[in-house]
C-alpha positions in Angstrom: -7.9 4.1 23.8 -5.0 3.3 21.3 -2.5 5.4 20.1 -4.1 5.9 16.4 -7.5 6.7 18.4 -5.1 9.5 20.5 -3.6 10.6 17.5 -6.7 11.9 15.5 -8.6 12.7 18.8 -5.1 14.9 19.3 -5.5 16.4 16.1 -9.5 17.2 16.0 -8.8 18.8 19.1 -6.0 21.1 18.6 -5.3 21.4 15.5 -6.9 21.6 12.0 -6.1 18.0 10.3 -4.4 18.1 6.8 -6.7 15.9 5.6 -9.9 17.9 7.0 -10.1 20.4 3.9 -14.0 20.9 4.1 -14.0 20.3 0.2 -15.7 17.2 -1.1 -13.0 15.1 -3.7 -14.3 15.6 -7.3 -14.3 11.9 -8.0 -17.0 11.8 -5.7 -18.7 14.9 -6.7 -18.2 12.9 -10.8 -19.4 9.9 -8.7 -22.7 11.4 -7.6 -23.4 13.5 -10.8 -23.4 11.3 -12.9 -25.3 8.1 -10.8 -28.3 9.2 -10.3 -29.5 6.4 -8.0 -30.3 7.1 -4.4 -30.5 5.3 -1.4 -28.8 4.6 2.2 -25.4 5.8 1.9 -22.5 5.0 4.4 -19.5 7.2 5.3 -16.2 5.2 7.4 -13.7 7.4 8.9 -16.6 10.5 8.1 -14.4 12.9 10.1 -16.0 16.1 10.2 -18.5 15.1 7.9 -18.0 17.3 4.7 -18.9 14.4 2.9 -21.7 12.9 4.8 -23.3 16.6 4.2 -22.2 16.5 0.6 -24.0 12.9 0.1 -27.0 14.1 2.4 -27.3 17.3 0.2 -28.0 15.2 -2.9 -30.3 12.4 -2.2 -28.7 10.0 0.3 -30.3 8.9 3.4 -26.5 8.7 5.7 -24.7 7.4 8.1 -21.5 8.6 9.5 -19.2 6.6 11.7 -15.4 8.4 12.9 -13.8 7.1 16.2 -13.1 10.6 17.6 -15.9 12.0 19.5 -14.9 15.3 18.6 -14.7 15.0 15.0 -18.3 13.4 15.1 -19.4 16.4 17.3 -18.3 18.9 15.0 -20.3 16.6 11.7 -23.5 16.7 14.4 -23.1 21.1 14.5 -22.6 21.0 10.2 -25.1 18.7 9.8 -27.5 20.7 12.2 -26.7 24.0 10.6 -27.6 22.7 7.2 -31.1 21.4 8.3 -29.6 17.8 7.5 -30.7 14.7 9.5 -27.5 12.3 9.2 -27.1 9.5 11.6 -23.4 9.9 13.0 -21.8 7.6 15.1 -18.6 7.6 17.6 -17.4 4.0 17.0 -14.5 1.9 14.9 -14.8 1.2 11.3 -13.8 -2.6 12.4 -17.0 -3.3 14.9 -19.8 -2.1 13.0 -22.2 -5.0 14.8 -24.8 -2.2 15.7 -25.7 -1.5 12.4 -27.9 -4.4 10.2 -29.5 -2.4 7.3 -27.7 -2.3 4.0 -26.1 0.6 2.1 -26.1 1.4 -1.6 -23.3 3.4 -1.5 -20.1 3.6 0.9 -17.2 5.6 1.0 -13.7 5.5 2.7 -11.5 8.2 2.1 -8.5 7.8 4.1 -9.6 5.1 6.5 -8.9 1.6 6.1 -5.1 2.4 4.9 -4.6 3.4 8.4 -6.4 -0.1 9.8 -3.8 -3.0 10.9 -4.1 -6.5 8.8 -6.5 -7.8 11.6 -8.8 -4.9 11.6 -8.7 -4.8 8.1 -10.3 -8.5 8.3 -12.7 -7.2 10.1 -13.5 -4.2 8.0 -13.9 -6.7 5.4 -16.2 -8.6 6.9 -18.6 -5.6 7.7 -18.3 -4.3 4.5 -19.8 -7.5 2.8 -22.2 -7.7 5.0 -23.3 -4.1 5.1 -23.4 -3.5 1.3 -26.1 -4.5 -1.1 -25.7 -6.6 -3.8 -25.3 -4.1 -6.4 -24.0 -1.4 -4.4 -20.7 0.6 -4.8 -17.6 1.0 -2.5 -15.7 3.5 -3.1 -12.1 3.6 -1.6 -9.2 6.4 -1.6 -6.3 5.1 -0.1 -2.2 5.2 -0.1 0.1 2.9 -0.3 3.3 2.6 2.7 6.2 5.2 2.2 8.6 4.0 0.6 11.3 5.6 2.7 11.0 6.7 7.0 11.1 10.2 7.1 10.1 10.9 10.7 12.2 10.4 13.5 9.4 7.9 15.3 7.1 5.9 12.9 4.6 3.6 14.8 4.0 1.9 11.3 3.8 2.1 8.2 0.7 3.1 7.4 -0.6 2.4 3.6 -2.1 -0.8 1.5 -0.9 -1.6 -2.0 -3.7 -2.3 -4.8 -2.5 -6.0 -4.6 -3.7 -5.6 -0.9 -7.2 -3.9 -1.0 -8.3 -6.6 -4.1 -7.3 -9.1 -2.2 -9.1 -8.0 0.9 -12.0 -7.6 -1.1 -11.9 -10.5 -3.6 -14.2 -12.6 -2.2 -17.4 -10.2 -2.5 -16.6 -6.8 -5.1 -15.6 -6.5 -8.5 -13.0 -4.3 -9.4 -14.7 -1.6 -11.7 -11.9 1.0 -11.7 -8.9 2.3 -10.1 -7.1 5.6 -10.4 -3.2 6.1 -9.5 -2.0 9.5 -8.0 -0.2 10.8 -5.1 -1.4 12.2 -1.8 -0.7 15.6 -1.1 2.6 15.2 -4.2 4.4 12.8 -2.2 3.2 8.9 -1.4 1.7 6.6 -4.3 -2.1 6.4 -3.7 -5.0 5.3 -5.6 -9.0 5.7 -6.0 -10.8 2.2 -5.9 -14.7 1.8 -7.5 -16.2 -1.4 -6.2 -19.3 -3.3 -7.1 -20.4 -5.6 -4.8 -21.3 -9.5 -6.0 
């Protein structure tokens, strides 16, 4: 296990995450509303599964994939207390071999800014492959800080716009892209894909 892997397990574990706010983003509440076309639905970095259950609630036949087992035990309970079936898994964003059907819809919030340049590859790769033509991606992520400001910094994690078009260039059209800040402080954007 990795030191990201540690770090989120860490903070599943004994802490409530920041970025665990059990409230569904309103872009993809708007997103939902307002697309009323259904299908197979795929959630990377699912966490908790707040949006998995959101998606499931409305339609979407899911799957949920989060690297820390306890995150994706506590999505299993939420989804179980709702009377949801939603197909969570414990595995990497970047190795997604095991799974073969495609999805109409996928979501990242918060997950491949946090992937290295050969993961990302990777990612890549899977997402192509995993999304059918027609379908939409849809991507929040930041960009790196601009300045340190802990003490120990492993990396800095974040990709630019330039970065995630790049990535995905090959096989989505850019349909729209939002510019805000997470949490007030780092430059961060929301990304709507079509894929070719």
């Amino acid at each position: 296990m990795n030191w990201h892997r540690l770090f989120f397990e860490f903070q599943y574990r004994f802490s409530r995450p920041p970025w665990d706010s059990g409230v569904t983003p309103p872009e993809v509440v708007a997103f939902v509303e307002t697309n009323p076309q259904r299908g197979r639905a795929l959630d990377l970095g699912c966490g908790t599964g707040t949006n998995s259950i959101f998606l499931a609630q409305h339609g979407y036949d899911v799957v949920g994939i989060d690297f820390s087992s306890k995150a994706i035990a506590t999505a299993r309970r939420k989804a179980k207390r709702a009377g949801l079936a939603i197909d969570f898994h414990v595995a990497d964003v970047t190795r997604l071999d095991f799974l073969t059907e495609p999805f109409d819809f996928v979501l990242d919030i918060g997950c491949l800014h946090a992937i290295d340049a050969e993961g990302r590859t990777r990612y890549a790769a899977h997402l192509a492959r995993l999304t059918r033509p027609g379908g939409v991606f849809m991507l929040y992520a930041f960009s790196p800080a601009i300045e340190q400001k802990h003490l120990v910094q492993f990396r800095n994690v974040g990709i630019t716009p330039d970065q995630v078009q790049q990535l995905l260039a090959n096989h989505f059209a850019l349909e729209r892209i939002e510019h805000g800040n997470d949490r007030g402080e780092r430059a961060s954007a929301w990304y709507w894909f079509k894929r070719e």
